[in-house]
C-alpha positions as CSV (number, residue, x, y, z in Angstrom):
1,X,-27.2,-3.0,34.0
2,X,-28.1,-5.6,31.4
3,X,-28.4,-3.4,29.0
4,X,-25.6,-1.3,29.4
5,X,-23.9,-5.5,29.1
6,X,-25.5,-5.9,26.5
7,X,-24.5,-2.5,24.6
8,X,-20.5,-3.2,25.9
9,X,-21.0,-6.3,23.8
10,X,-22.0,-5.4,21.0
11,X,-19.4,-2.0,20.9
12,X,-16.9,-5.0,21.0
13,X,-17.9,-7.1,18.6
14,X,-18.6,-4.2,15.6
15,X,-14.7,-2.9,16.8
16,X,-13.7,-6.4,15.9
17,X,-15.9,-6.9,12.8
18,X,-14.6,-3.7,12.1
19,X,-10.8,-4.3,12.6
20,X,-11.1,-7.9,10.4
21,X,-12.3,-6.1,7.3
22,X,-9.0,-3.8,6.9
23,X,-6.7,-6.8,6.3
24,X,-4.8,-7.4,3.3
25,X,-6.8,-7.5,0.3
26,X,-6.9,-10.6,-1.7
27,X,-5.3,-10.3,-5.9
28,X,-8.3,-11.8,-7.5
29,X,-10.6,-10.2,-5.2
30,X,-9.5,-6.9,-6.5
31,X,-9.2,-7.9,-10.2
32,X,-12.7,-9.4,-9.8
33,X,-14.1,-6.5,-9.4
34,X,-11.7,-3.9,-10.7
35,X,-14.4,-1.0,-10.9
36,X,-15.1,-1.0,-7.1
37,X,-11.5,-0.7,-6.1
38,X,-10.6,1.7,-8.9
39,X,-8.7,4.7,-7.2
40,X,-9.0,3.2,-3.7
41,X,-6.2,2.7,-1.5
42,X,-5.7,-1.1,-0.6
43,X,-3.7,-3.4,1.0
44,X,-2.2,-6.8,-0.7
45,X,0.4,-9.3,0.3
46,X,2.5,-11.4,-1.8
47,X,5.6,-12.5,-2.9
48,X,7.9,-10.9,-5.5
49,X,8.0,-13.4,-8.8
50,X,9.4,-10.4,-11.3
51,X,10.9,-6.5,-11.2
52,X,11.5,-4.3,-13.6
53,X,13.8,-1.6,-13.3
54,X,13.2,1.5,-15.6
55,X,16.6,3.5,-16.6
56,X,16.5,6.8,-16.0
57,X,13.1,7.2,-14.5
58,X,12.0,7.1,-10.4
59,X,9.4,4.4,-12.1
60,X,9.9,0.8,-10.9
61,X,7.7,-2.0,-11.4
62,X,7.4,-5.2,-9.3
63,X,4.8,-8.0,-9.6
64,X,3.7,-10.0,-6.8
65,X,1.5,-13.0,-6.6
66,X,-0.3,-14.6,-3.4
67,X,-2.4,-18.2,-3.9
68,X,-5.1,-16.4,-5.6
69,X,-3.5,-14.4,-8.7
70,X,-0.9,-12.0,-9.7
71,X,-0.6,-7.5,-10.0
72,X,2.0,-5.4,-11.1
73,X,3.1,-2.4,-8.2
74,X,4.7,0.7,-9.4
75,X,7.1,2.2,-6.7
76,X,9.5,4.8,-7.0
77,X,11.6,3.4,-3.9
78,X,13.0,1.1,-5.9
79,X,12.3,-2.6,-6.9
80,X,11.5,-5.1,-4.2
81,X,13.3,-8.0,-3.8
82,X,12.9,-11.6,-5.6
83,X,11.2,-14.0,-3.7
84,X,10.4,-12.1,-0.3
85,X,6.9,-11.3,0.7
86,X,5.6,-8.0,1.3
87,X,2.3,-6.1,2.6
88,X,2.0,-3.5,-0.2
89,X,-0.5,-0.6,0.4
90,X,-1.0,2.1,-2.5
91,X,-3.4,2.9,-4.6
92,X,-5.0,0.5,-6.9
93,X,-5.4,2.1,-10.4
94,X,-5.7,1.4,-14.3
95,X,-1.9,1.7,-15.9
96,X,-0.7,4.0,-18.2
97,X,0.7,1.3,-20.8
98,X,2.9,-1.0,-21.0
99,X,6.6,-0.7,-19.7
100,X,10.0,-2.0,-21.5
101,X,7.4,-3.6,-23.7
102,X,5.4,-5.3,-20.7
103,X,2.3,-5.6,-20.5
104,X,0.9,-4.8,-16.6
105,X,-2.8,-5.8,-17.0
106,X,-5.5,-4.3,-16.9
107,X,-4.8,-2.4,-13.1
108,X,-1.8,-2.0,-10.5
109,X,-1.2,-1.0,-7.2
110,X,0.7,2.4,-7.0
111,X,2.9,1.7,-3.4
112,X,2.6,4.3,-0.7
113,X,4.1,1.9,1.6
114,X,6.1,-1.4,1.8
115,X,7.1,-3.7,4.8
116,X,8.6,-6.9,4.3
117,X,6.8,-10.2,5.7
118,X,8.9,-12.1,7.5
119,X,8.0,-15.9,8.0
């Protein structure tokens, strides 16, 4: 009986461990090490600080920033709104250049999905 406790427990505790390492991703953790995350699918939060709409082209751009850094998303649902705060999953990835002459560092997020955070 105490080991079948003791094996309940542990089940538990990995499920949580487990669960706690899928949160939202920290920016400069992912721009720390951009070569482990390259092509992976991730999972940021932050606030809108800039958009850029593209004419004539299901390309948008948006860049959010949480306390740790800023990272350009590309979406083709269009832009996110100024100032709200969104959990952004997609695909982190090297860009393809710059757009309308900005420059959109060194990797983005490509958005599969995108909830507003409400506070």
């Amino acid at each position: 009986m105490n080991f079948t406790r003791t094996l309940f427990t542990l089940t538990g505790l990995a499920a949580v461990l487990l669960v706690a390492g899928c949160g939202p991703n920290r920016i400069a953790k992912l721009n720390s090490k951009p070569q482990k995350y390259d092509g992976q699918e991730v999972t940021v939060v932050g606030r809108v600080i800039d958009t850029r709409d593209i004419p004539l082209t299901k390309n948008d751009y948006y860049k959010v920033t949480d306390d740790t850094g800023e990272l350009w998303v590309l979406t083709t649902r269009g832009v996110a709104l100024r100032g709200l705060k969104y959990k952004i999953k997609g695909t982190y990835r090297r860009p393809d250049g710059s757009v309308a002459g900005v420059l959109l560092g060194d990797y983005i997020v490509q958005e599969h999905k995108r909830e507003e955070v409400r506070e």
